[in-house]
PDB file of N, CA, C, O and CB in Angstrom:
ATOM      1  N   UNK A   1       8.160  -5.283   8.986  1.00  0.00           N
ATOM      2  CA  UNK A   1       8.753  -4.318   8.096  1.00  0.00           C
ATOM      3  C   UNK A   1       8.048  -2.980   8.329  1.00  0.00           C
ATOM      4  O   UNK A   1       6.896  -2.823   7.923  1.00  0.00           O
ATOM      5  CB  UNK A   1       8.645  -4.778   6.605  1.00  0.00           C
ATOM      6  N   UNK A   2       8.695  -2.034   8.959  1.00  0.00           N
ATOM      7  CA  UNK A   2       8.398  -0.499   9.150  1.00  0.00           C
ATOM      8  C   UNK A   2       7.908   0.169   7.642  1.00  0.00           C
ATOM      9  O   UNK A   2       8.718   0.272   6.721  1.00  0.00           O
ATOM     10  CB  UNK A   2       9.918   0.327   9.752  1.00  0.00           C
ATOM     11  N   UNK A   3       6.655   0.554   7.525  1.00  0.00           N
ATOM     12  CA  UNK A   3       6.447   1.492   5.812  1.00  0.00           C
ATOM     13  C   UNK A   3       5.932   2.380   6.051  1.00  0.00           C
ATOM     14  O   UNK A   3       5.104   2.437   6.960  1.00  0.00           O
ATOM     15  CB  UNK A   3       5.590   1.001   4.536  1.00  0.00           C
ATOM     16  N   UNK A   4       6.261   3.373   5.302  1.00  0.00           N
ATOM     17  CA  UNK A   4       4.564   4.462   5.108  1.00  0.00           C
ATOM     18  C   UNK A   4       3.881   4.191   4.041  1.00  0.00           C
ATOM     19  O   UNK A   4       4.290   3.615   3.032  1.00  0.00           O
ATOM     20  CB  UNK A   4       4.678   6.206   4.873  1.00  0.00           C
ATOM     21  N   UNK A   5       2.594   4.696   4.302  1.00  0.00           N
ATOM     22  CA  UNK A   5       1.451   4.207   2.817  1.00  0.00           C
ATOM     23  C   UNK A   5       1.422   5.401   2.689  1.00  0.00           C
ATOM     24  O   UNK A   5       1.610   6.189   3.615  1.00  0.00           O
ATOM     25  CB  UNK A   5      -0.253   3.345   2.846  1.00  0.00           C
ATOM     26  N   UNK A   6       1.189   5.701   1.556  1.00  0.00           N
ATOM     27  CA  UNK A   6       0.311   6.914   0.729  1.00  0.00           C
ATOM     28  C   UNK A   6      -0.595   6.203  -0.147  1.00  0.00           C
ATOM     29  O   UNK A   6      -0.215   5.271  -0.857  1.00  0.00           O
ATOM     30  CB  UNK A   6       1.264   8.001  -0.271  1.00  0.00           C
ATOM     31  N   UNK A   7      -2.114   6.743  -0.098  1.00  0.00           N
ATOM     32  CA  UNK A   7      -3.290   6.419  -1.222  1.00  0.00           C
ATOM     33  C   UNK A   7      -3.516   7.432  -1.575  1.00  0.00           C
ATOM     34  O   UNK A   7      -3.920   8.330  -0.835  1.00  0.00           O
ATOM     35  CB  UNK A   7      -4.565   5.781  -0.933  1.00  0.00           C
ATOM     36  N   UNK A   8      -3.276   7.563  -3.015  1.00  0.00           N
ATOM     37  CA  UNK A   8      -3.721   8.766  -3.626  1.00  0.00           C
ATOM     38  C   UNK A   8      -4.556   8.690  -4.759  1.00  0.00           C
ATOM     39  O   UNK A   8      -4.287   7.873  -5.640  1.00  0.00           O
ATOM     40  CB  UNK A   8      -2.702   9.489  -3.967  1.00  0.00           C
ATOM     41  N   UNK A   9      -5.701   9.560  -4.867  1.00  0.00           N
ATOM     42  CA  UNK A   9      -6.588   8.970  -5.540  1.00  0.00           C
ATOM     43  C   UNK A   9      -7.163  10.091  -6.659  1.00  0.00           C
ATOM     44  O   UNK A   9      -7.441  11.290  -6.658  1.00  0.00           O
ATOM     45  CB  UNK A   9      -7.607   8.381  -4.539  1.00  0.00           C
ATOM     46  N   UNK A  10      -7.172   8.962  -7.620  1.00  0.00           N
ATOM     47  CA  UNK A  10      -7.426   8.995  -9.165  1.00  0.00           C
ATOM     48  C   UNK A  10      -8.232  10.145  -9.274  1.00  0.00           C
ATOM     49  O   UNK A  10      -8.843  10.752  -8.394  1.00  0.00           O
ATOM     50  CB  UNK A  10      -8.167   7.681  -9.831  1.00  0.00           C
ATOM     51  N   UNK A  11      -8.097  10.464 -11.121  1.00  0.00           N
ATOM     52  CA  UNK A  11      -9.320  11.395 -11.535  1.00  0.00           C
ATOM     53  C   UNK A  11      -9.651  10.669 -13.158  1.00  0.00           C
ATOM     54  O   UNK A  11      -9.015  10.350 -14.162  1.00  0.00           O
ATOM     55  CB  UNK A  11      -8.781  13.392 -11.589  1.00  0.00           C
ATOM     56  N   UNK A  12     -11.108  10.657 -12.645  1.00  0.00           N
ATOM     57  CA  UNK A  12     -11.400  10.285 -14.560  1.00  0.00           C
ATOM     58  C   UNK A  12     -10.799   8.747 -14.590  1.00  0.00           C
ATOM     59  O   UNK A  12     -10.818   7.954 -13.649  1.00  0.00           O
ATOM     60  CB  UNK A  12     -10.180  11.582 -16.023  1.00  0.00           C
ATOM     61  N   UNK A  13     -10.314   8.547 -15.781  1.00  0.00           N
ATOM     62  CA  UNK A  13      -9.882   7.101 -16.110  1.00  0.00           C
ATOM     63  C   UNK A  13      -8.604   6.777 -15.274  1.00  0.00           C
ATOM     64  O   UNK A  13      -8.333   5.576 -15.271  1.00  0.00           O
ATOM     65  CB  UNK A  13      -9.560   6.909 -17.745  1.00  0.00           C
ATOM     66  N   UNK A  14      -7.664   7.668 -14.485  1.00  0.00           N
ATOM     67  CA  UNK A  14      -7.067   7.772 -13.342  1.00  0.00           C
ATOM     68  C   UNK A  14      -7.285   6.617 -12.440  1.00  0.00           C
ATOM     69  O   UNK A  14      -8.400   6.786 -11.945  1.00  0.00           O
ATOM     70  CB  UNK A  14      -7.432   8.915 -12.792  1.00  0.00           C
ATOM     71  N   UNK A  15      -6.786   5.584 -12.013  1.00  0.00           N
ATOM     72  CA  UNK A  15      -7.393   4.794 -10.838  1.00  0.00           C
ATOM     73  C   UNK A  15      -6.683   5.288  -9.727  1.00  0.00           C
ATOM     74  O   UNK A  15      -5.938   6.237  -9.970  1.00  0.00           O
ATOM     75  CB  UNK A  15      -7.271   3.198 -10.923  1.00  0.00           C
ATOM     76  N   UNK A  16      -6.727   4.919  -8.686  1.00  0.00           N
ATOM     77  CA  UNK A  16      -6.506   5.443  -7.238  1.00  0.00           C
ATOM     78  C   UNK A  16      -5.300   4.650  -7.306  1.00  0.00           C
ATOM     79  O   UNK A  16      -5.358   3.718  -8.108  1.00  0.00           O
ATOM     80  CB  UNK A  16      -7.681   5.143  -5.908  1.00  0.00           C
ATOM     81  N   UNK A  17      -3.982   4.821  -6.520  1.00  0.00           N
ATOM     82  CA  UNK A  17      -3.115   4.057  -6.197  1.00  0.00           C
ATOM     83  C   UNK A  17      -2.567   4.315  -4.936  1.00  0.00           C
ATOM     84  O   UNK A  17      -2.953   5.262  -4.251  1.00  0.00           O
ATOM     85  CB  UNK A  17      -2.309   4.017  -7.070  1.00  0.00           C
ATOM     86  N   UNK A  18      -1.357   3.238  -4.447  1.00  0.00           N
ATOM     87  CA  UNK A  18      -0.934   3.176  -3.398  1.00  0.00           C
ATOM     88  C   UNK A  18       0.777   3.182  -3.309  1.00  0.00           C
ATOM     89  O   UNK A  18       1.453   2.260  -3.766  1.00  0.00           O
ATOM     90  CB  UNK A  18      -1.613   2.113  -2.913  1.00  0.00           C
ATOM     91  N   UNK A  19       1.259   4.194  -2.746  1.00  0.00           N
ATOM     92  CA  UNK A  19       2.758   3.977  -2.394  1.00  0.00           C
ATOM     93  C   UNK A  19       2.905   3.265  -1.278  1.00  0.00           C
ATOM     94  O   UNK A  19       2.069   2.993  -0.417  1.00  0.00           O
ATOM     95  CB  UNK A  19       3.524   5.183  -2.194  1.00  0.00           C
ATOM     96  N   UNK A  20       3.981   2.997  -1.353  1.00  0.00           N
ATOM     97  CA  UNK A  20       4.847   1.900  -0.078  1.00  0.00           C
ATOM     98  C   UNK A  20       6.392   2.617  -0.411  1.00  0.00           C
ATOM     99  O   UNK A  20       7.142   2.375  -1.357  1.00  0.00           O
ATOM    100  CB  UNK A  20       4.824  -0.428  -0.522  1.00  0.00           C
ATOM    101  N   UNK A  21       6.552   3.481   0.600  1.00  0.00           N
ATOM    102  CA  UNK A  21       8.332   3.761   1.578  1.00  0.00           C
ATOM    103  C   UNK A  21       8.690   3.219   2.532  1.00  0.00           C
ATOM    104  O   UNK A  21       7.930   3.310   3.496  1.00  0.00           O
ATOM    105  CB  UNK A  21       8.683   4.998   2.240  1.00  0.00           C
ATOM    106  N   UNK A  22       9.784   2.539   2.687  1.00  0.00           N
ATOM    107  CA  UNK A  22      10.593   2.149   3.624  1.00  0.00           C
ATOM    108  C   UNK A  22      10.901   2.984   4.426  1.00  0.00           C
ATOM    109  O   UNK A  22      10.393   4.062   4.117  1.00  0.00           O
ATOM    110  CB  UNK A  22      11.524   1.686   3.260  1.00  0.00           C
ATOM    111  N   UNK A  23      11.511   3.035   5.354  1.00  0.00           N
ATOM    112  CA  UNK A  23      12.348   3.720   6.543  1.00  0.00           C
ATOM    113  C   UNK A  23      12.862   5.157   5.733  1.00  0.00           C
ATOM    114  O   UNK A  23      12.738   6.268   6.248  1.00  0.00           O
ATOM    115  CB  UNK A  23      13.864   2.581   7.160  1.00  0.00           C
ATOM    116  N   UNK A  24      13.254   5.005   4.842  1.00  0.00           N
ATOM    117  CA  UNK A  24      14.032   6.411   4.384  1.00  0.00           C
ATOM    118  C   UNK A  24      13.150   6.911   3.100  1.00  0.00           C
ATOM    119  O   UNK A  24      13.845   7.440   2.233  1.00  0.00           O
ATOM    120  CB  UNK A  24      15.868   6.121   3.869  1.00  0.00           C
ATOM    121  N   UNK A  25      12.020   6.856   2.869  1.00  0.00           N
ATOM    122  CA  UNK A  25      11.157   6.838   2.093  1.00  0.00           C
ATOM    123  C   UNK A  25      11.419   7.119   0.601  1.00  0.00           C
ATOM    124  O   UNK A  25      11.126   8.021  -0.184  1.00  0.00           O
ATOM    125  CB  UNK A  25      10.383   7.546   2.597  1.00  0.00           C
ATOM    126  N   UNK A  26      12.023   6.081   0.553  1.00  0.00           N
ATOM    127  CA  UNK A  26      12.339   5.711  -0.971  1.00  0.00           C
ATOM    128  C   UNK A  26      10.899   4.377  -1.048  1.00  0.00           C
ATOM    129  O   UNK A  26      10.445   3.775  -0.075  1.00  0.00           O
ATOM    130  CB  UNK A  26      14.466   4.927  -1.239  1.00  0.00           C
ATOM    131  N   UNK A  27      10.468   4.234  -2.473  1.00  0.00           N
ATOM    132  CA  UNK A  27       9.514   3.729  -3.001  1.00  0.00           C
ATOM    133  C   UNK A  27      10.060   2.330  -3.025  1.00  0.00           C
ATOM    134  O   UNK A  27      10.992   1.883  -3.695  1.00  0.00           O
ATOM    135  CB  UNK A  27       9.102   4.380  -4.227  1.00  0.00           C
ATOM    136  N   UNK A  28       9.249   1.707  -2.114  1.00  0.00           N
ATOM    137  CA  UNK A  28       9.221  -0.235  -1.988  1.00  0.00           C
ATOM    138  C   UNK A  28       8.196  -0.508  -2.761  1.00  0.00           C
ATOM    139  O   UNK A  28       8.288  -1.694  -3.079  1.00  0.00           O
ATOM    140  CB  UNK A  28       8.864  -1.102  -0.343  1.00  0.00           C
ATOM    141  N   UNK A  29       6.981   0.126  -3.370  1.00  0.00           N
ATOM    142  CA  UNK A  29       5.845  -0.525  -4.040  1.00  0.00           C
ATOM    143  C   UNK A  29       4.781   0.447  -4.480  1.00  0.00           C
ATOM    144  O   UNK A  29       4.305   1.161  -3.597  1.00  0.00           O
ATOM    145  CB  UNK A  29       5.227  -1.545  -3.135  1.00  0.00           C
ATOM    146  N   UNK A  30       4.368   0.573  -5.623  1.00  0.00           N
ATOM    147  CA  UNK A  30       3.526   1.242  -6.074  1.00  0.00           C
ATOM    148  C   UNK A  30       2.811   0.713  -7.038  1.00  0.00           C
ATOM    149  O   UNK A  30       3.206   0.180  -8.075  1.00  0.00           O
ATOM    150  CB  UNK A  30       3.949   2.194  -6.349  1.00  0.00           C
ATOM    151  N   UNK A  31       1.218   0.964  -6.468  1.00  0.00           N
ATOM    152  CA  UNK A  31       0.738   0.074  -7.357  1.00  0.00           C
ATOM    153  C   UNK A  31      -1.249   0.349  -7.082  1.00  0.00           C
ATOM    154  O   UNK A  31      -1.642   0.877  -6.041  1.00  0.00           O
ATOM    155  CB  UNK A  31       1.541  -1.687  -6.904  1.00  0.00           C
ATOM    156  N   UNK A  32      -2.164  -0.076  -8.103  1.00  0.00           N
ATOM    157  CA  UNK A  32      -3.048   0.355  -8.110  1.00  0.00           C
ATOM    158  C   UNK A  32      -4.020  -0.405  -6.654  1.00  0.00           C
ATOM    159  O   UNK A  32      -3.945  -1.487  -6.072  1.00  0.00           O
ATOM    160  CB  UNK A  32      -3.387   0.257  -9.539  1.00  0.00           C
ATOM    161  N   UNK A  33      -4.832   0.725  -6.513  1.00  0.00           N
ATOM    162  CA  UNK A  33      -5.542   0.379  -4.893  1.00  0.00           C
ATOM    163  C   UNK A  33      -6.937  -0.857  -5.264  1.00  0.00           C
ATOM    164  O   UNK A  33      -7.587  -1.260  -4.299  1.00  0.00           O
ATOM    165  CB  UNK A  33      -6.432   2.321  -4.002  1.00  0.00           C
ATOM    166  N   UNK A  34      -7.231  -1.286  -6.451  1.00  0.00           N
ATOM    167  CA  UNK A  34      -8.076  -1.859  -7.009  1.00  0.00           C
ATOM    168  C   UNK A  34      -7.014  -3.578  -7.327  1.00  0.00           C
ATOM    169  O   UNK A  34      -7.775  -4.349  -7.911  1.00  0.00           O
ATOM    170  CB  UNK A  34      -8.677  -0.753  -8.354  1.00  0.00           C
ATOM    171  N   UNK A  35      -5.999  -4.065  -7.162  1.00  0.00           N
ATOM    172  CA  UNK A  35      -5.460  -4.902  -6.924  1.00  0.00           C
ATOM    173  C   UNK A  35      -4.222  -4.615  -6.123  1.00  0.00           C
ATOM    174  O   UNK A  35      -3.113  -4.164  -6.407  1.00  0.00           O
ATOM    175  CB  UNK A  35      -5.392  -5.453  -7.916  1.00  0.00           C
ATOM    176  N   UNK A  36      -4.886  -5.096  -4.859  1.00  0.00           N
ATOM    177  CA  UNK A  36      -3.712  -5.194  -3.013  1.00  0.00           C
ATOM    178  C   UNK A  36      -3.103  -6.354  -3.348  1.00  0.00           C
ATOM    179  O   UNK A  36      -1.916  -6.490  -3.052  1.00  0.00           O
ATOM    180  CB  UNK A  36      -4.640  -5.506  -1.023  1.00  0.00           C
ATOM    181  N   UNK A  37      -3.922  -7.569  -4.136  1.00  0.00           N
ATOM    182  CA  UNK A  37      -2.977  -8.358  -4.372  1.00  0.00           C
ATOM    183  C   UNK A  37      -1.441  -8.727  -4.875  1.00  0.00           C
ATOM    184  O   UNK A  37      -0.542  -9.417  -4.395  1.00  0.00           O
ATOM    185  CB  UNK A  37      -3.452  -8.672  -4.735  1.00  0.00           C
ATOM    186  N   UNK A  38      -1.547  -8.116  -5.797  1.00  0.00           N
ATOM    187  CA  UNK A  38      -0.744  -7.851  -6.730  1.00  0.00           C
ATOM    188  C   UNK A  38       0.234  -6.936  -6.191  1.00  0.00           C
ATOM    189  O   UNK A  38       1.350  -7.340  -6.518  1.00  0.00           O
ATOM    190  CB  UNK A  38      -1.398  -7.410  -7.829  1.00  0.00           C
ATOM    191  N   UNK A  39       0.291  -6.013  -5.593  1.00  0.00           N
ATOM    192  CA  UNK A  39       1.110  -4.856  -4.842  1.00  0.00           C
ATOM    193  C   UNK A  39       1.764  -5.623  -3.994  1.00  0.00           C
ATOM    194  O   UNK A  39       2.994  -5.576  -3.970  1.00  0.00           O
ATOM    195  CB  UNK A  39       0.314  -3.666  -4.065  1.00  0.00           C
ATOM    196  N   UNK A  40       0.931  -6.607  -3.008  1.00  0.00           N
ATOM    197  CA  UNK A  40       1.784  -7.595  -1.897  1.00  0.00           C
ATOM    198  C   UNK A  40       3.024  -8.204  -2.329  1.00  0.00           C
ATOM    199  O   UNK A  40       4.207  -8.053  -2.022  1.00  0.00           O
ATOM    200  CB  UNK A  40       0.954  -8.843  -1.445  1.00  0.00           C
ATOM    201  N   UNK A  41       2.324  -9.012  -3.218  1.00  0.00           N
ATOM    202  CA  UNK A  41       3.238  -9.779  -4.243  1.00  0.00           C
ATOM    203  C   UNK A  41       4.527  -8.881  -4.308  1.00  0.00           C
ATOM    204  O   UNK A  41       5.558  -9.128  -3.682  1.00  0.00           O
ATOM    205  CB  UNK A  41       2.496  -9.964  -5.845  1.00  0.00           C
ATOM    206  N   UNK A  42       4.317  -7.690  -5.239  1.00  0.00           N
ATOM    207  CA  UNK A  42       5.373  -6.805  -5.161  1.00  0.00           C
ATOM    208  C   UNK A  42       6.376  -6.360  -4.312  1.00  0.00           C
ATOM    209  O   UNK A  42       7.475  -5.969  -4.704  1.00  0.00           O
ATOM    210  CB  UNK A  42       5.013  -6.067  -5.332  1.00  0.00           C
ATOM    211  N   UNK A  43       5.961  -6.421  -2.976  1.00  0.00           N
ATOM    212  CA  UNK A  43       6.863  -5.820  -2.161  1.00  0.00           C
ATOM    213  C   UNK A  43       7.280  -7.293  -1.364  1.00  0.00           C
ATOM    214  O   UNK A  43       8.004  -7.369  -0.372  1.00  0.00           O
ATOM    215  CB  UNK A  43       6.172  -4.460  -1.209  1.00  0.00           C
ATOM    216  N   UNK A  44       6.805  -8.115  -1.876  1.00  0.00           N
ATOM    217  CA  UNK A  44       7.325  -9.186  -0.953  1.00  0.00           C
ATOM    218  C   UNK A  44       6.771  -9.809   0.423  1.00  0.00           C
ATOM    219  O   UNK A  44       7.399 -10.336   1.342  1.00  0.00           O
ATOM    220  CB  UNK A  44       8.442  -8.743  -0.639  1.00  0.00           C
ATOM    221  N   UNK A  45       5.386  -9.578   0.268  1.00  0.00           N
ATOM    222  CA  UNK A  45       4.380 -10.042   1.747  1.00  0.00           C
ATOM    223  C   UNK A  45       3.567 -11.282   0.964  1.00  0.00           C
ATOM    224  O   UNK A  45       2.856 -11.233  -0.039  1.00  0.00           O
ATOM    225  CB  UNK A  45       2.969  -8.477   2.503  1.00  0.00           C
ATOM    226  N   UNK A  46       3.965 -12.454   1.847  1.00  0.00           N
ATOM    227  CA  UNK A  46       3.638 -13.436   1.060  1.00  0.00           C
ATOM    228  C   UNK A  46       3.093 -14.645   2.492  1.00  0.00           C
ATOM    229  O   UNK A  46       2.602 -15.756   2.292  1.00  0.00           O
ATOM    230  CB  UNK A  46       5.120 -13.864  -0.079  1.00  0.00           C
ATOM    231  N   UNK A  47       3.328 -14.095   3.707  1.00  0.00           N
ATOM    232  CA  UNK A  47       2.798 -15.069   4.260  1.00  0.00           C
ATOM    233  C   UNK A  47       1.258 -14.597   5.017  1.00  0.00           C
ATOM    234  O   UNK A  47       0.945 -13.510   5.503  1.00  0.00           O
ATOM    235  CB  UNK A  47       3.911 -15.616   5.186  1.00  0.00           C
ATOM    236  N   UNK A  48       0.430 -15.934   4.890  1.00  0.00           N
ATOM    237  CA  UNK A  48      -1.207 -15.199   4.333  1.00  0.00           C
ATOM    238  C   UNK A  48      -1.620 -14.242   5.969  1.00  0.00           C
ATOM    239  O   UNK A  48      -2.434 -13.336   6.148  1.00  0.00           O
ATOM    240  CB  UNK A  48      -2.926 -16.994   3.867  1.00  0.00           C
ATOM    241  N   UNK A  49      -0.841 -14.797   6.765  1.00  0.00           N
ATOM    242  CA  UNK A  49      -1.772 -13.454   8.024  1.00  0.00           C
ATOM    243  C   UNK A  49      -1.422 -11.973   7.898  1.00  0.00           C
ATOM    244  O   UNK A  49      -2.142 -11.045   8.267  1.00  0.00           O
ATOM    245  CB  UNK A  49      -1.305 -13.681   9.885  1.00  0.00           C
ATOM    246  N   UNK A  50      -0.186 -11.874   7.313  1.00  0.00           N
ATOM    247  CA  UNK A  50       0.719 -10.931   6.819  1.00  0.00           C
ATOM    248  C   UNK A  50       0.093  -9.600   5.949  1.00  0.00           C
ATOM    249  O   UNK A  50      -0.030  -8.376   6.005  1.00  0.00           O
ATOM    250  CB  UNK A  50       1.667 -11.753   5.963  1.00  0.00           C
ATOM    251  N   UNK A  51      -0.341 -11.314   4.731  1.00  0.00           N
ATOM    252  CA  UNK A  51      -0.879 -10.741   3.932  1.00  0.00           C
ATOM    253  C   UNK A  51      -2.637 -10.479   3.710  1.00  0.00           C
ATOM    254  O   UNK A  51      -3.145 -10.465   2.589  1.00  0.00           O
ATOM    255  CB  UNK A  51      -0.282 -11.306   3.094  1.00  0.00           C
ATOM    256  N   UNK A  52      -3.421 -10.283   4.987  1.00  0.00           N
ATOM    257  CA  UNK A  52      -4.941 -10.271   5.424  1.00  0.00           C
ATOM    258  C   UNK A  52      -4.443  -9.023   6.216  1.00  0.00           C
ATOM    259  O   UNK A  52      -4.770  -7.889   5.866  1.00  0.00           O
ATOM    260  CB  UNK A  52      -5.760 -11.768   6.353  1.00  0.00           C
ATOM    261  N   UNK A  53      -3.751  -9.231   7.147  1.00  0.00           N
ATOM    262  CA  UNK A  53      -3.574  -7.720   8.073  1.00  0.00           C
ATOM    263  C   UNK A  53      -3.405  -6.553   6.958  1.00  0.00           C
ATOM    264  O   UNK A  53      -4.043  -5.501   6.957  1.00  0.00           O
ATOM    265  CB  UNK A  53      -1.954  -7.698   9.231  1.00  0.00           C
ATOM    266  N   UNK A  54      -2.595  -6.871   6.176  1.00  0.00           N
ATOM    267  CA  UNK A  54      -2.401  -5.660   5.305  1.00  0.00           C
ATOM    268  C   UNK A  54      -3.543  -4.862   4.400  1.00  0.00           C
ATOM    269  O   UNK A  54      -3.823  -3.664   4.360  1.00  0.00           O
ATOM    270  CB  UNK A  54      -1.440  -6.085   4.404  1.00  0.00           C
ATOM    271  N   UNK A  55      -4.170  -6.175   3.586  1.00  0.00           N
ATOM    272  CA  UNK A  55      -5.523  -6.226   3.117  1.00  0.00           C
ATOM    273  C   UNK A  55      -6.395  -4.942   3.715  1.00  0.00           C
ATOM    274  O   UNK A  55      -6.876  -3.938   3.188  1.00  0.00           O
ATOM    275  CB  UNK A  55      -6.153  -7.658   3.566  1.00  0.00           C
ATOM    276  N   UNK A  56      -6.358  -5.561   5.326  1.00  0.00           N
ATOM    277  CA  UNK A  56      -7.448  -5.075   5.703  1.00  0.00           C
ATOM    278  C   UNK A  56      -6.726  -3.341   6.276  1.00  0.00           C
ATOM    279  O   UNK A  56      -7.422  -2.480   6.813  1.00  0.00           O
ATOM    280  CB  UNK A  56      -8.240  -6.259   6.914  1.00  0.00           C
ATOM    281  N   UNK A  57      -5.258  -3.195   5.989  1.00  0.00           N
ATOM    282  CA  UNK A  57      -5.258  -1.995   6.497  1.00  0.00           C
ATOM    283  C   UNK A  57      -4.852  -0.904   4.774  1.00  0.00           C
ATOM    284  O   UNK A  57      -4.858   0.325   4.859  1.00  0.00           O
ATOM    285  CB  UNK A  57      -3.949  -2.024   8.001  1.00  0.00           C
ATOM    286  N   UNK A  58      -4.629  -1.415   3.773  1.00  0.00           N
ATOM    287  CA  UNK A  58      -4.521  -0.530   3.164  1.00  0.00           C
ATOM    288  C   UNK A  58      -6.098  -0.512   2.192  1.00  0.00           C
ATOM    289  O   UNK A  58      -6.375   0.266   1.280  1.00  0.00           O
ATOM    290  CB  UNK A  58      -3.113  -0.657   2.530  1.00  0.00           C
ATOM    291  N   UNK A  59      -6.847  -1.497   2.679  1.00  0.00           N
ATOM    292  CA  UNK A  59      -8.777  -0.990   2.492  1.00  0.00           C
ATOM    293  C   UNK A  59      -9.092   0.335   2.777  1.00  0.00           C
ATOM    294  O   UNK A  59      -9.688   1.234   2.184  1.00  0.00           O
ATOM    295  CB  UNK A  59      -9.932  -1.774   3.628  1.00  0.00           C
ATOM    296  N   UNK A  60      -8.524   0.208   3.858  1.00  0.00           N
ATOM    297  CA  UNK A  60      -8.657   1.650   5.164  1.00  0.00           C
ATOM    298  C   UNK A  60      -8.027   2.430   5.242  1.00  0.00           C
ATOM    299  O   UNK A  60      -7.895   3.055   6.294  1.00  0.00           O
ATOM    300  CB  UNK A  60      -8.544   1.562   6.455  1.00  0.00           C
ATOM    301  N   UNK A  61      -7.290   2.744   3.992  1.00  0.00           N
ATOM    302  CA  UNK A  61      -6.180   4.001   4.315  1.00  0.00           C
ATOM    303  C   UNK A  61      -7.218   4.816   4.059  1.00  0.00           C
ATOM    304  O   UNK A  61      -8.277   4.563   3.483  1.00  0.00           O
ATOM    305  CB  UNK A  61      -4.647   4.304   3.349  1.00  0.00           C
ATOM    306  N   UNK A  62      -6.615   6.348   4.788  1.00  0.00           N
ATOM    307  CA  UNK A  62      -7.377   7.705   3.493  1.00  0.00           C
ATOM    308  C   UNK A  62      -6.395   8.128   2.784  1.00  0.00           C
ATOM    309  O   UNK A  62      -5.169   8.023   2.814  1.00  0.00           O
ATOM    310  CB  UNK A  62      -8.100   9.302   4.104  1.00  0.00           C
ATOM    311  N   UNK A  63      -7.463   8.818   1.895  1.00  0.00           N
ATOM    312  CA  UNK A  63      -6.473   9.787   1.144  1.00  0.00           C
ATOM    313  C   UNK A  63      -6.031  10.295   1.373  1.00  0.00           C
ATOM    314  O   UNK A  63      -6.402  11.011   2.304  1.00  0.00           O
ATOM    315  CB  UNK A  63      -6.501  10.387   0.550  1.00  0.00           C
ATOM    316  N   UNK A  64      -4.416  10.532   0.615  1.00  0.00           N
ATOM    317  CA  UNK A  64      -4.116  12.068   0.660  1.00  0.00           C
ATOM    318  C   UNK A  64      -3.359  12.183   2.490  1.00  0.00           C
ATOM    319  O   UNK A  64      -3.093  13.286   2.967  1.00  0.00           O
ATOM    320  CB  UNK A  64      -5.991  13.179   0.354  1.00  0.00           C
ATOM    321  N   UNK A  65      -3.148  11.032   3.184  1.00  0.00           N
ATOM    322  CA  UNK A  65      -2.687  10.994   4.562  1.00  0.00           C
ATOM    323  C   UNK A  65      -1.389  10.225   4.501  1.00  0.00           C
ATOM    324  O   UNK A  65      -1.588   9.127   3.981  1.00  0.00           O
ATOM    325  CB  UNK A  65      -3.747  10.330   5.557  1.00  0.00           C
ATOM    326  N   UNK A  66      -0.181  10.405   4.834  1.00  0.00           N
ATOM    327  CA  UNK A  66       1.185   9.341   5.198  1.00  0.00           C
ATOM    328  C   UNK A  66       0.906   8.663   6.593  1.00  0.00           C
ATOM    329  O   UNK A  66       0.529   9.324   7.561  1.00  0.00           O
ATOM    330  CB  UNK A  66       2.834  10.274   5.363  1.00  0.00           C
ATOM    331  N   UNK A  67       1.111   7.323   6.636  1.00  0.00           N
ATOM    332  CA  UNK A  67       0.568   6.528   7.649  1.00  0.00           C
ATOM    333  C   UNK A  67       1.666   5.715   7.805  1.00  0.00           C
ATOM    334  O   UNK A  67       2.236   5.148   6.873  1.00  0.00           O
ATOM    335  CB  UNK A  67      -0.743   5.819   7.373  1.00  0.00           C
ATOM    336  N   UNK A  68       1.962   5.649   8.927  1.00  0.00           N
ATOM    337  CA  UNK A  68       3.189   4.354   9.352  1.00  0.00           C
ATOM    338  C   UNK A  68       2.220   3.263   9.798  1.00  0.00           C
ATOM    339  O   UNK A  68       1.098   3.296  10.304  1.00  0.00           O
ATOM    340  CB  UNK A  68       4.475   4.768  10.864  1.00  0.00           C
ATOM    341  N   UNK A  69       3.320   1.968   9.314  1.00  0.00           N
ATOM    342  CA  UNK A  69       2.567   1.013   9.656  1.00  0.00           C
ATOM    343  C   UNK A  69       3.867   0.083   9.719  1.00  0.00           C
ATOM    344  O   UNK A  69       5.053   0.233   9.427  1.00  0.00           O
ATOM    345  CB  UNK A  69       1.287   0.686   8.685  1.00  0.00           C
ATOM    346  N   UNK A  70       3.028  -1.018  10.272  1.00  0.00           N
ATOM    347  CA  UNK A  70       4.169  -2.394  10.313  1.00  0.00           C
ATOM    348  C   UNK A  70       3.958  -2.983   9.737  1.00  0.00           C
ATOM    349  O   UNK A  70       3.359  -3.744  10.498  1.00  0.00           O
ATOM    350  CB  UNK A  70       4.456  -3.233  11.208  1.00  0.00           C
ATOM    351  N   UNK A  71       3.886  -3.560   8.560  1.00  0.00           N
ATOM    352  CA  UNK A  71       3.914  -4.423   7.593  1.00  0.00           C
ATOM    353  C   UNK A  71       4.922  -6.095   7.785  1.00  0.00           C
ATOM    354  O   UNK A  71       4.946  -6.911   6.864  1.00  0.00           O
ATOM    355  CB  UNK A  71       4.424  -3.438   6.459  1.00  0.00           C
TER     356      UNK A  71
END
């Protein structure tokens, strides 16, 4: 699945979060960067290598950057 991430991050009691766009960047998932779990769930990544690759790439986003990825 083709996405862009956006992490954009919090201020104050603010937590950091994460968008997920599809191809035409309409919003597939948004959700806080302090549970990836839960966001997976959301967008529908449910099989576990799937869901470790991702883990380990939206750990690593930066801020404030649009990033394509394959999900």
């Amino acid at each position: 699945m083709k996405v862009y991430l956006l992490k954009s991050k919090g201020k104050g009691s603010v937590p950091d979060y994460i968008q997920v766009r599809n191809e035409t960047h309409a919003i597939i998932g948004y959700f806080k960067a302090s549970n990836l779990e839960k966001g997976l769930d959301e967008i529908g990544i449910n099989d576990p290598i799937r869901r470790q690759r991702a883990i380990a790439l939206l750990e690593q986003l930066p801020y404030g950057k649009i990033v394509q990825a394959d999900l």
